[in-house]
N, C-alpha and C positions, 0 to 999 in steps of 0.2 A: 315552083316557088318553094322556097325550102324557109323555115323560120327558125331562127337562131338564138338560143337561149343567152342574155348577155350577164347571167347573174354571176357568171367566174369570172370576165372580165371586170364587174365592179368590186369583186372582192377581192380582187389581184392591186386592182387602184388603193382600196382603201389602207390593205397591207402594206402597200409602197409608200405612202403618204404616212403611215404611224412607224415605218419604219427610220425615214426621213426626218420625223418629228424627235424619237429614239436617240440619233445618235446629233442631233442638236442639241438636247438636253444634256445628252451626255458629254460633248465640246462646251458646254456651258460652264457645268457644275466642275469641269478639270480646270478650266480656266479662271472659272472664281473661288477654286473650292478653297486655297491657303487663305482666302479676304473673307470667307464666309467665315472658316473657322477660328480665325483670329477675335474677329467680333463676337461667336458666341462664346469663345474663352472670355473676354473682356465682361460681357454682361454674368457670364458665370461666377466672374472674381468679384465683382458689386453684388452679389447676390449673397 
């Protein structure tokens, strides 16, 4: 009976999952990044 340490396996999950997370942010912030900056130029110029 051999026991098998699963702690690299969970940390292989967790890095897959932030990494997942990473480049969702990063498709986010490309695709609203001209509507984000527009609005905080606008609040810049009322300011």
């Amino acid at each position: 009976m051999l026991i098998r340490s699963e702690k690299g396996q969970g940390l292989a999950e967790y890095a897959l999952i932030l990494a997942l997370i990473a480049v969702f942010v990063v498709a986010v912030l490309i695709f609203l990044g001209t509507n984000i900056q527009s609005i905080l130029s606008t609040i810049g110029s009322k300011l």
